[in-house]
mmCIF file of the N, C-alpha and C atoms, coordinates in Angstrom:
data_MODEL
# 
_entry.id   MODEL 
# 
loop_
_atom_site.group_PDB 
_atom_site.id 
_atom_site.type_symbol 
_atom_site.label_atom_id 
_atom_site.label_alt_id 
_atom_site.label_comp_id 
_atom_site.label_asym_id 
_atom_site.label_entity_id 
_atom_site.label_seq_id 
_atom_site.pdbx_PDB_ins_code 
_atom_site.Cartn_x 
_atom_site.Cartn_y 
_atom_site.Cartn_z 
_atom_site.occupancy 
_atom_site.B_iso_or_equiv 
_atom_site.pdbx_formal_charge 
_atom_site.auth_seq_id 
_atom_site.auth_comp_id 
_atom_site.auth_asym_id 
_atom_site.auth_atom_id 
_atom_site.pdbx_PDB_model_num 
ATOM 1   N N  . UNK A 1 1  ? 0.848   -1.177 0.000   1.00 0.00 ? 1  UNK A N  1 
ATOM 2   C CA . UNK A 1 1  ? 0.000   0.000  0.000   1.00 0.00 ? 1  UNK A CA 1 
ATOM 3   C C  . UNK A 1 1  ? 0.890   1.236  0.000   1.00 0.00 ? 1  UNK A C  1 
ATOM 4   N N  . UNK A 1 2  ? 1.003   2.021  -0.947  1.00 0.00 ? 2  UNK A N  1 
ATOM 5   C CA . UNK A 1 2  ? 1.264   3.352  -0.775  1.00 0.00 ? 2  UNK A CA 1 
ATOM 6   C C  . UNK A 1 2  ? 0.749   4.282  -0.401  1.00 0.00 ? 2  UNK A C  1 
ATOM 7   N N  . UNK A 1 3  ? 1.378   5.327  0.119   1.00 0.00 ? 3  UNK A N  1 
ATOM 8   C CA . UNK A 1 3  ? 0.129   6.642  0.916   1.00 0.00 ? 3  UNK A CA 1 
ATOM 9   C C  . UNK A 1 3  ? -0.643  7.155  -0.160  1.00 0.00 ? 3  UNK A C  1 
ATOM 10  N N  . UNK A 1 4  ? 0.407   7.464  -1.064  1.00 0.00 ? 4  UNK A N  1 
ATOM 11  C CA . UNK A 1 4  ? -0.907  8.442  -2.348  1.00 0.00 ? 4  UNK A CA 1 
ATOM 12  C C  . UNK A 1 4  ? -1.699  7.352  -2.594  1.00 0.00 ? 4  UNK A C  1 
ATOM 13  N N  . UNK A 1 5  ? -1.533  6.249  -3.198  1.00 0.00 ? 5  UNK A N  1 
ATOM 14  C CA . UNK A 1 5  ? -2.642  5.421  -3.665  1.00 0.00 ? 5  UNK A CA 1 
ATOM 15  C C  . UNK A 1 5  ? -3.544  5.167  -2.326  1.00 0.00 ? 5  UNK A C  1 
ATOM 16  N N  . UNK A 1 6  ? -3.682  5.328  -1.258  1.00 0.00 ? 6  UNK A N  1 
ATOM 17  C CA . UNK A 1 6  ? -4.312  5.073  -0.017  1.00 0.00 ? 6  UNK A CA 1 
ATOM 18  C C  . UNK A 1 6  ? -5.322  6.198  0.187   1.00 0.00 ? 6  UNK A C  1 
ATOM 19  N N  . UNK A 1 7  ? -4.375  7.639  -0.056  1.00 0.00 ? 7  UNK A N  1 
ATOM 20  C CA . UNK A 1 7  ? -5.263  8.452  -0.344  1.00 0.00 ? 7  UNK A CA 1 
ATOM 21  C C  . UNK A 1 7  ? -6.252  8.788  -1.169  1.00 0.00 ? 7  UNK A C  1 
ATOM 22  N N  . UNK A 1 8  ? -5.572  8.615  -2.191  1.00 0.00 ? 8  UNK A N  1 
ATOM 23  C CA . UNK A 1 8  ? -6.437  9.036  -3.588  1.00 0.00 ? 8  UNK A CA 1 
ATOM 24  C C  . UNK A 1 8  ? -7.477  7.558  -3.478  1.00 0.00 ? 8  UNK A C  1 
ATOM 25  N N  . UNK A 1 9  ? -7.584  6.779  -3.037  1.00 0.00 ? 9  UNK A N  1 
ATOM 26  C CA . UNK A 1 9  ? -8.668  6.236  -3.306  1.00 0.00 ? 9  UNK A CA 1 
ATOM 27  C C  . UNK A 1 9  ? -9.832  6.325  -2.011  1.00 0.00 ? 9  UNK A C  1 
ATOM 28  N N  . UNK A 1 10 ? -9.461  6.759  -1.004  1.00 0.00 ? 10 UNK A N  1 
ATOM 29  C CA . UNK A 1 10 ? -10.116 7.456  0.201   1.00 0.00 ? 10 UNK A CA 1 
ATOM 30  C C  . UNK A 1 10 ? -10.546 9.051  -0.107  1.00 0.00 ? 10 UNK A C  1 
ATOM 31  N N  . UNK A 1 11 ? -10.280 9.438  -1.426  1.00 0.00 ? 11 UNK A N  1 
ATOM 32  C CA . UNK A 1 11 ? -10.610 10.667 -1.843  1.00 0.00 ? 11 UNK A CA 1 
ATOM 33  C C  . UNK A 1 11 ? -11.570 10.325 -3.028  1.00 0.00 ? 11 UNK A C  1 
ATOM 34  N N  . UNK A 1 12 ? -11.280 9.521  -3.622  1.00 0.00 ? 12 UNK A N  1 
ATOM 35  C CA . UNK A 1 12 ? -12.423 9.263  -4.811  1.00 0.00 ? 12 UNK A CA 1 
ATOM 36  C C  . UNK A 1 12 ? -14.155 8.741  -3.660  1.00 0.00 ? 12 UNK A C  1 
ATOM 37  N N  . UNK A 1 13 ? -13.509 7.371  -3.097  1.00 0.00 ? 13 UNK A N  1 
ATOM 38  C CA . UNK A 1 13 ? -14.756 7.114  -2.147  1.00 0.00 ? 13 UNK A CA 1 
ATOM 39  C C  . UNK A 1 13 ? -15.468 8.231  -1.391  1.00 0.00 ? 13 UNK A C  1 
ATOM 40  N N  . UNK A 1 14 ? -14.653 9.408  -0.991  1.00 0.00 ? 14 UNK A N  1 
ATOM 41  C CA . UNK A 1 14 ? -15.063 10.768 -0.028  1.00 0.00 ? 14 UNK A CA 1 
ATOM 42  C C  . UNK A 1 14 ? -16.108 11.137 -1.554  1.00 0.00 ? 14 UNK A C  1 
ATOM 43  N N  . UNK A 1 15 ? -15.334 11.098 -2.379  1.00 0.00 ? 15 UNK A N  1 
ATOM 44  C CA . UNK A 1 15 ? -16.104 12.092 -3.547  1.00 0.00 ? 15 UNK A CA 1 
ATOM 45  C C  . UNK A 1 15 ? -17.600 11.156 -4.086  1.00 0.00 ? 15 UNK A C  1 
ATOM 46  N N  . UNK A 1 16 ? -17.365 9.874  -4.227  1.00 0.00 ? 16 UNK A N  1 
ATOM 47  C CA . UNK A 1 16 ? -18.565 9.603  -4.359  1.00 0.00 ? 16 UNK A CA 1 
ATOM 48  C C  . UNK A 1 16 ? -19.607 8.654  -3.818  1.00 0.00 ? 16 UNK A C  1 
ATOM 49  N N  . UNK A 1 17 ? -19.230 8.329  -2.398  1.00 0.00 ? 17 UNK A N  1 
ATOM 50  C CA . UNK A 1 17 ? -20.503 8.240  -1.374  1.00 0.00 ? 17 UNK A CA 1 
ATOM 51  C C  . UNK A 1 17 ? -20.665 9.046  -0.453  1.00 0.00 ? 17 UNK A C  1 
ATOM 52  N N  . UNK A 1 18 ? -19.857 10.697 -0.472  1.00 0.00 ? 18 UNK A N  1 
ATOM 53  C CA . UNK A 1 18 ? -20.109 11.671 0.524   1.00 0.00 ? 18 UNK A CA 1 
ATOM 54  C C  . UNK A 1 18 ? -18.954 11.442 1.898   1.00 0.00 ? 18 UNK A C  1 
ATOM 55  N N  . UNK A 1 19 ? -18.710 12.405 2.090   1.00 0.00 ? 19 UNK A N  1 
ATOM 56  C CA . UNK A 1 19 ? -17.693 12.496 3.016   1.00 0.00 ? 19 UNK A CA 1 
ATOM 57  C C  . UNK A 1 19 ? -18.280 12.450 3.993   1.00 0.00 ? 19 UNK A C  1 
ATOM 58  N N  . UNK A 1 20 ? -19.447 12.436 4.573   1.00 0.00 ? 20 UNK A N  1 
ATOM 59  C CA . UNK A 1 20 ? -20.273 12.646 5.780   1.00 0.00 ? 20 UNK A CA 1 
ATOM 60  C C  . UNK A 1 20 ? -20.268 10.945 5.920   1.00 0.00 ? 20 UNK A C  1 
ATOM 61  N N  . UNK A 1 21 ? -20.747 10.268 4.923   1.00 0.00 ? 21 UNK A N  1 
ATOM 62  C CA . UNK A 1 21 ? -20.930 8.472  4.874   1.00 0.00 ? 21 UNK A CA 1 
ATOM 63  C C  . UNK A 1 21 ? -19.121 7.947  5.215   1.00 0.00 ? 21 UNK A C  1 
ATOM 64  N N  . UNK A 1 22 ? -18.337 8.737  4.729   1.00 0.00 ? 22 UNK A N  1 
ATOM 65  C CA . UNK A 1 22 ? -16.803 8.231  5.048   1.00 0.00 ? 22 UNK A CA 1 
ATOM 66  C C  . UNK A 1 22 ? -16.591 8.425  6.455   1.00 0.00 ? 22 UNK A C  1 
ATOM 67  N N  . UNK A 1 23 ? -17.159 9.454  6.884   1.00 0.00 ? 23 UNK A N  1 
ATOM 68  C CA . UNK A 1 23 ? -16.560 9.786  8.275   1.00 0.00 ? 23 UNK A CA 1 
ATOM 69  C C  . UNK A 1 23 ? -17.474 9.223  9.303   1.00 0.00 ? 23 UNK A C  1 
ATOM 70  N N  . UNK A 1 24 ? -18.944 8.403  8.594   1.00 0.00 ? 24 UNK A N  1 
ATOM 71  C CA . UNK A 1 24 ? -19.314 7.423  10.220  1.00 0.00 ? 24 UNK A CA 1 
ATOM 72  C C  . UNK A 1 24 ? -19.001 6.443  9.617   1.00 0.00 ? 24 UNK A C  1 
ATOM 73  N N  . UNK A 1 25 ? -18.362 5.768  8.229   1.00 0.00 ? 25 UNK A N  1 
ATOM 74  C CA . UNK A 1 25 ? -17.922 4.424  8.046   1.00 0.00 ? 25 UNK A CA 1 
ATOM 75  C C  . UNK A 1 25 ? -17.084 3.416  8.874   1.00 0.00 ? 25 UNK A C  1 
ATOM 76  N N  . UNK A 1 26 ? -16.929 2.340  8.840   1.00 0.00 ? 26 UNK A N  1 
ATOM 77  C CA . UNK A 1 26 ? -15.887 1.251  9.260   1.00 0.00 ? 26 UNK A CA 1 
ATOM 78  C C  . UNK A 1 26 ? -14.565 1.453  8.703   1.00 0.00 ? 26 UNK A C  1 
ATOM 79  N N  . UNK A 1 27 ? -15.132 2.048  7.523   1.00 0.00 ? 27 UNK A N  1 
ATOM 80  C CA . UNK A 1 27 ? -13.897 1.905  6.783   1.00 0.00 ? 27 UNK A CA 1 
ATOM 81  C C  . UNK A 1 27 ? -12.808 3.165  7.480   1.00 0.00 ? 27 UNK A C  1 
ATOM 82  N N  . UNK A 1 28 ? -13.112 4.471  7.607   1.00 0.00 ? 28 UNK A N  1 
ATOM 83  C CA . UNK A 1 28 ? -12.598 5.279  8.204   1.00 0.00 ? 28 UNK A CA 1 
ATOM 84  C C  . UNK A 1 28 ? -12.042 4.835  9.595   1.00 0.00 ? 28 UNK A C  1 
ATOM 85  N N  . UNK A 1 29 ? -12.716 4.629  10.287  1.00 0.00 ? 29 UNK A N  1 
ATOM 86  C CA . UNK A 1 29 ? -12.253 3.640  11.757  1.00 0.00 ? 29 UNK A CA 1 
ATOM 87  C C  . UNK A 1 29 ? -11.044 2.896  11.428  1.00 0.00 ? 29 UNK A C  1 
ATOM 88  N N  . UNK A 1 30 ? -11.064 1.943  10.760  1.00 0.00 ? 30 UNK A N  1 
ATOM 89  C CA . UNK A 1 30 ? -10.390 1.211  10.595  1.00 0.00 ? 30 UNK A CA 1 
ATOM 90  C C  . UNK A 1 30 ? -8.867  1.782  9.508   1.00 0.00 ? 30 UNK A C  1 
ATOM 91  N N  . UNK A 1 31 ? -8.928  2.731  9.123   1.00 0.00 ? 31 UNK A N  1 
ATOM 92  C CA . UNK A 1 31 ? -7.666  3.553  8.447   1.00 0.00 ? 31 UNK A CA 1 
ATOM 93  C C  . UNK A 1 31 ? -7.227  4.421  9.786   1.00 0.00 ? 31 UNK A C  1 
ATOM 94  N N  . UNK A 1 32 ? -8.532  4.759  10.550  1.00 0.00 ? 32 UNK A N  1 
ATOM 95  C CA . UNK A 1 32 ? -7.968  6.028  11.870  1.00 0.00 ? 32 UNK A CA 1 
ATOM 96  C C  . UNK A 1 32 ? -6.914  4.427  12.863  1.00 0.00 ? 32 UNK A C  1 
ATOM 97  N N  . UNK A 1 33 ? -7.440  3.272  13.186  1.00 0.00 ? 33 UNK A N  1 
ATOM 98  C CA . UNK A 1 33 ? -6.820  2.320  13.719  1.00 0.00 ? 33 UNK A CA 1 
ATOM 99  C C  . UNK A 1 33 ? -5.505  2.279  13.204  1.00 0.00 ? 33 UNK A C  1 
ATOM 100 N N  . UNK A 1 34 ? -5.156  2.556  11.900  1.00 0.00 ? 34 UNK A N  1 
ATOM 101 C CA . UNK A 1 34 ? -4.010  1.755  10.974  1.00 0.00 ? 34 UNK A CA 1 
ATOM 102 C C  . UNK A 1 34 ? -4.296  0.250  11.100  1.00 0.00 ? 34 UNK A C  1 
ATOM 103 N N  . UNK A 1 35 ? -5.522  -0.628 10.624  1.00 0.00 ? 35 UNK A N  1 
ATOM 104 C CA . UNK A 1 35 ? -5.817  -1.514 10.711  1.00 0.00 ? 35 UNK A CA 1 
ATOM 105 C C  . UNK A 1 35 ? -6.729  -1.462 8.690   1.00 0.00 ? 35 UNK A C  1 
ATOM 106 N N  . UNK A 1 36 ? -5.062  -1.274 8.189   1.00 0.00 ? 36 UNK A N  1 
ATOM 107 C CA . UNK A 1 36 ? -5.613  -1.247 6.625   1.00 0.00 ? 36 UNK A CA 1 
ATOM 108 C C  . UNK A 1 36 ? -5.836  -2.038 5.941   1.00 0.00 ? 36 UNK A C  1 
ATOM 109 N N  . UNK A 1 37 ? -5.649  -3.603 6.470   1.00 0.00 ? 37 UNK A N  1 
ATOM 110 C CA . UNK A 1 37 ? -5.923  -4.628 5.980   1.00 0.00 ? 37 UNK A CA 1 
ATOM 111 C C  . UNK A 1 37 ? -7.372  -4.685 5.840   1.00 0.00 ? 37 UNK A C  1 
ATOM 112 N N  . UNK A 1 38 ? -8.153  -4.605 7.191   1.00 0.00 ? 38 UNK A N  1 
ATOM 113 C CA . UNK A 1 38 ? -9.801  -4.441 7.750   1.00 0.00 ? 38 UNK A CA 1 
ATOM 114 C C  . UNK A 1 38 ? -10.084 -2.994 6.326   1.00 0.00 ? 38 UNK A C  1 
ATOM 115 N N  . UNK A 1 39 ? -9.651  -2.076 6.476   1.00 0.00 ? 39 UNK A N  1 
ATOM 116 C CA . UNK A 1 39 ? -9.920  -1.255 6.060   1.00 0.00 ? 39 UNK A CA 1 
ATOM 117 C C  . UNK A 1 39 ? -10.447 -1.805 4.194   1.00 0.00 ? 39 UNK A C  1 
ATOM 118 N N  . UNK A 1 40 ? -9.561  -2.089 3.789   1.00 0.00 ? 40 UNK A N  1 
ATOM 119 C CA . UNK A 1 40 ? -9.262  -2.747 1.965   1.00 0.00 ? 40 UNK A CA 1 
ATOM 120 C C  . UNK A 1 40 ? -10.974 -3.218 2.090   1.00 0.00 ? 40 UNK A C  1 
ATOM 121 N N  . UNK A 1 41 ? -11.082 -4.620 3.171   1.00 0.00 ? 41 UNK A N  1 
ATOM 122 C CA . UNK A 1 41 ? -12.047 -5.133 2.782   1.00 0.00 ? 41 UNK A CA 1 
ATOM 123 C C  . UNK A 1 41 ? -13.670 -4.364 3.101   1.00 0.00 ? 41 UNK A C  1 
ATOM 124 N N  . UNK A 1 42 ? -13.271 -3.319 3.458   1.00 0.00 ? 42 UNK A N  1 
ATOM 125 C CA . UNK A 1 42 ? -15.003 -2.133 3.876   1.00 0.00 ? 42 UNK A CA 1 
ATOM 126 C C  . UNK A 1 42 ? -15.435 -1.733 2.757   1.00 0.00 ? 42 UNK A C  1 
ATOM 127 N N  . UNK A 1 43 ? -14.362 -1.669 1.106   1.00 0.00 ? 43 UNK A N  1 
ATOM 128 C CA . UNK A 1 43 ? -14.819 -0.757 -0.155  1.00 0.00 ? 43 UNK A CA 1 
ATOM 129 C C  . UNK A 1 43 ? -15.522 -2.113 -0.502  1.00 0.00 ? 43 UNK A C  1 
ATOM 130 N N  . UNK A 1 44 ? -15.851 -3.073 -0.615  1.00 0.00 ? 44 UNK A N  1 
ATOM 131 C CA . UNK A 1 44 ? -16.782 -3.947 -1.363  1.00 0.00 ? 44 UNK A CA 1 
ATOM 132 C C  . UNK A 1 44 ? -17.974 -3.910 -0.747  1.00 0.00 ? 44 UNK A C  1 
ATOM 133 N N  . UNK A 1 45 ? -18.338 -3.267 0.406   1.00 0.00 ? 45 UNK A N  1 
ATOM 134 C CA . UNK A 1 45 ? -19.512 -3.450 1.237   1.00 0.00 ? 45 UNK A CA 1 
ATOM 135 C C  . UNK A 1 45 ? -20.450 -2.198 0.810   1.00 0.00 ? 45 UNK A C  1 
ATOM 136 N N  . UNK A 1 46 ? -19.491 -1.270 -0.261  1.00 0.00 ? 46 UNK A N  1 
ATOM 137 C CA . UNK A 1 46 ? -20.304 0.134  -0.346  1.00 0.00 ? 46 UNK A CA 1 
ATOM 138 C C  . UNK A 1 46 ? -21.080 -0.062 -1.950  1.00 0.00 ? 46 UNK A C  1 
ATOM 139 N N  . UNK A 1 47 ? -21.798 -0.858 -2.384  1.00 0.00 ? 47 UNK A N  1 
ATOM 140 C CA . UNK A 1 47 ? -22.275 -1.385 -4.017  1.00 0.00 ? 47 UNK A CA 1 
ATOM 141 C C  . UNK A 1 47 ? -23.185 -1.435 -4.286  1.00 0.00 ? 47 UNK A C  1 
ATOM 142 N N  . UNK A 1 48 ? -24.073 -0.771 -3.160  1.00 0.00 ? 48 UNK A N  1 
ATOM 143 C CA . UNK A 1 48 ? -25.384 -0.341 -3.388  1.00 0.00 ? 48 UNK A CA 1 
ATOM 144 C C  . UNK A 1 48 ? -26.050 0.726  -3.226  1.00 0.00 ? 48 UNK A C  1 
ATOM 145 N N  . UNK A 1 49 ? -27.178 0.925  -4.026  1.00 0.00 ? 49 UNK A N  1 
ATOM 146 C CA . UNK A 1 49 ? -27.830 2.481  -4.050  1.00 0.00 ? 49 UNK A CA 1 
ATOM 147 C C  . UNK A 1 49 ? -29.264 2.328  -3.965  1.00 0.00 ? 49 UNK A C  1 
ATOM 148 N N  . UNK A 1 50 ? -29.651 2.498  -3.302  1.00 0.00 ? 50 UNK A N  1 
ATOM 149 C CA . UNK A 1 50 ? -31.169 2.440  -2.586  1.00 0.00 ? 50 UNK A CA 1 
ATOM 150 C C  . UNK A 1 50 ? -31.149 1.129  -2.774  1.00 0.00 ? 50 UNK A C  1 
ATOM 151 N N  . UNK A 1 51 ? -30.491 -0.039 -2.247  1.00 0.00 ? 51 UNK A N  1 
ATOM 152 C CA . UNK A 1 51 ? -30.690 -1.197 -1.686  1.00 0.00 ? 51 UNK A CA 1 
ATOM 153 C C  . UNK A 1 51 ? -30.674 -2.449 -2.726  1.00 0.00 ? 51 UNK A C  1 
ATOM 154 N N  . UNK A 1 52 ? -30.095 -1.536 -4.109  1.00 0.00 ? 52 UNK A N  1 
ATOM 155 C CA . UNK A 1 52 ? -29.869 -2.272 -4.899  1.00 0.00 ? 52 UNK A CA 1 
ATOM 156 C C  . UNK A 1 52 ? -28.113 -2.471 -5.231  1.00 0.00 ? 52 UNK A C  1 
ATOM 157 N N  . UNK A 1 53 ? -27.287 -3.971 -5.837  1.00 0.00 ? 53 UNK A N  1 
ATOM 158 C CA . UNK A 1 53 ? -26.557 -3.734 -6.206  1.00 0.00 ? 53 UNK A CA 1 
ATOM 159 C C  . UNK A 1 53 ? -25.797 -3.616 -7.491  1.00 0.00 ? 53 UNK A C  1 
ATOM 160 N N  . UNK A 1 54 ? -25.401 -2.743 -7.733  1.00 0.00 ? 54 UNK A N  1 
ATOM 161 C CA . UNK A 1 54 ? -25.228 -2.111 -9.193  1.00 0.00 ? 54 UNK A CA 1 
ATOM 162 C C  . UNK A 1 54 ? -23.395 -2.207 -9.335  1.00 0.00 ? 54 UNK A C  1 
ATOM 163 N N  . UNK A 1 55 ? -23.291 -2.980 -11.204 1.00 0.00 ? 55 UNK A N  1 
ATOM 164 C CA . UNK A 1 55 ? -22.197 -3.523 -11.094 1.00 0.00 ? 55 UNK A CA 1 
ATOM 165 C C  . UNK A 1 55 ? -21.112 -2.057 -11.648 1.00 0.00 ? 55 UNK A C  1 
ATOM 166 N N  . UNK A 1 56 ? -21.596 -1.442 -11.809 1.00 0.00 ? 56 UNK A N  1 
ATOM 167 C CA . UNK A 1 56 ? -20.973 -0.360 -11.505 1.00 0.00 ? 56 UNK A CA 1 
ATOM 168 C C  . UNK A 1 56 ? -20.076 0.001  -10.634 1.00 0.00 ? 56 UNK A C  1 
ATOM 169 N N  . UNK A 1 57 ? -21.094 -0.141 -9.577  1.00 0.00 ? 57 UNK A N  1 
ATOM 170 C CA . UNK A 1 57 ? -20.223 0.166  -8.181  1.00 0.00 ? 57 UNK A CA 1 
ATOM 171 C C  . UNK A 1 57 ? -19.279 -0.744 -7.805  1.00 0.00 ? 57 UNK A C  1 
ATOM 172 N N  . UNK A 1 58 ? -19.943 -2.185 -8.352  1.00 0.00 ? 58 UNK A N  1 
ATOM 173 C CA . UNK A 1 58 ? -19.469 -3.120 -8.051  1.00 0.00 ? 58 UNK A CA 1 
ATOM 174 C C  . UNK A 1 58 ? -17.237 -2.571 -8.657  1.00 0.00 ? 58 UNK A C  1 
ATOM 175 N N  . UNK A 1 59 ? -17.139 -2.626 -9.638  1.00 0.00 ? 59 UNK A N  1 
ATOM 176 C CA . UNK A 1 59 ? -16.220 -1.726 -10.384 1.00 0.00 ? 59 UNK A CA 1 
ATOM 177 C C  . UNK A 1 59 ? -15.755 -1.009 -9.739  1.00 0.00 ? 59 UNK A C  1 
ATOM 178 N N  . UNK A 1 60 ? -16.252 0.044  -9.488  1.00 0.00 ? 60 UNK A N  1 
ATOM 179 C CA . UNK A 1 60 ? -15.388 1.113  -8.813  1.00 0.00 ? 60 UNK A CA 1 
ATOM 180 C C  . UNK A 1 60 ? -14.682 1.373  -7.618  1.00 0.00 ? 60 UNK A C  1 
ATOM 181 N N  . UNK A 1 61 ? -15.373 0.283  -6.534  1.00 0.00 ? 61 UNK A N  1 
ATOM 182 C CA . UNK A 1 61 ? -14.901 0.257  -5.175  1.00 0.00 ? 61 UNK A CA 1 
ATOM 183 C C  . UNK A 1 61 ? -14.058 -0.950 -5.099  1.00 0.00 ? 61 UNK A C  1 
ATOM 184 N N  . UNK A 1 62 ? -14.100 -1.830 -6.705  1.00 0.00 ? 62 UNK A N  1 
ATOM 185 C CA . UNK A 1 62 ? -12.864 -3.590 -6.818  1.00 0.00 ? 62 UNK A CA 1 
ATOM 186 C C  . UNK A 1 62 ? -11.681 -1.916 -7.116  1.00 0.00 ? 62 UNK A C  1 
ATOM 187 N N  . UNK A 1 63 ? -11.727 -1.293 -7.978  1.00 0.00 ? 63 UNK A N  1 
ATOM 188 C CA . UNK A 1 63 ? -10.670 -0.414 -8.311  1.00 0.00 ? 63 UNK A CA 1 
ATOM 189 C C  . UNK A 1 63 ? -9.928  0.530  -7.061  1.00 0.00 ? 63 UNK A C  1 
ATOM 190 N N  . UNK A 1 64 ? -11.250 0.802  -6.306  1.00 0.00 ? 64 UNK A N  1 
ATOM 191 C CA . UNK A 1 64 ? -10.346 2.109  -5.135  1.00 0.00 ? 64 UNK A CA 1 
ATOM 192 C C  . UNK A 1 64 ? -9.645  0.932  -4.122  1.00 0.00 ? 64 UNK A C  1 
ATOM 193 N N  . UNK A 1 65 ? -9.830  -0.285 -3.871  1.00 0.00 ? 65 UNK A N  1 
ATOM 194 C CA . UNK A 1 65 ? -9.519  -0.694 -3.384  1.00 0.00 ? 65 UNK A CA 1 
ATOM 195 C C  . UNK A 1 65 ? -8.362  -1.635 -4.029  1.00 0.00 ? 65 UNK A C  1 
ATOM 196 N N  . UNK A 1 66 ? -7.987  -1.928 -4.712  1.00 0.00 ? 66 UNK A N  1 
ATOM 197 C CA . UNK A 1 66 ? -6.703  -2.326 -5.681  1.00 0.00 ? 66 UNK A CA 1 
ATOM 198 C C  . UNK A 1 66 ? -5.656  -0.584 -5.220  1.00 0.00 ? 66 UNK A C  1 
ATOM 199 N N  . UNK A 1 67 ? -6.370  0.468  -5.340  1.00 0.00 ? 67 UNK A N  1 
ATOM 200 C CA . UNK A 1 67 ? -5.654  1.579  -5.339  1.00 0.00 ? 67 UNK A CA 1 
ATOM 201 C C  . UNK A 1 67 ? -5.043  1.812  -4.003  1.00 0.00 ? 67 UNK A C  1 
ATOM 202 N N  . UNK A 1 68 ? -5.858  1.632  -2.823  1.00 0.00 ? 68 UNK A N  1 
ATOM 203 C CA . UNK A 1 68 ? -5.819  1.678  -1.981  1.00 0.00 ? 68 UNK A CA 1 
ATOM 204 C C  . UNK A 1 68 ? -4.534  0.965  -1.319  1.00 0.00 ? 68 UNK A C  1 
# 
């Protein structure tokens, strides 16, 4: 894991499920822990949008988390 790639993909996720949803996430907890292993596996849990899952998302959070 590198920091920029750690960041920048904790900045794409800020940008598109809201930074308010990042900051009561697990996933945040678990980066504030330095427990980034836990952390990697919280972006597959975010792939749905009104309770559906869309492979879209599915995509984008396999990517921030490769980045990550």
């Amino acid at each position: 894991m590198s920091l920029k790639g750690a960041q920048a993909a904790l900045i794409d996720f800020a940008y598109n499920c809201d930074a308010g949803n990042l900051q009561a996430s697990t996933l945040r907890k678990a980066v504030y822990l330095g427990d980034f292993g836990s952390a990697a596996e919280q972006f597959p849990k975010w792939v749905y949008a009104r309770g559906i899952k869309l492979s879209g998302l599915v995509r984008r959070r396999n990517a921030e988390r490769e980045l990550f």
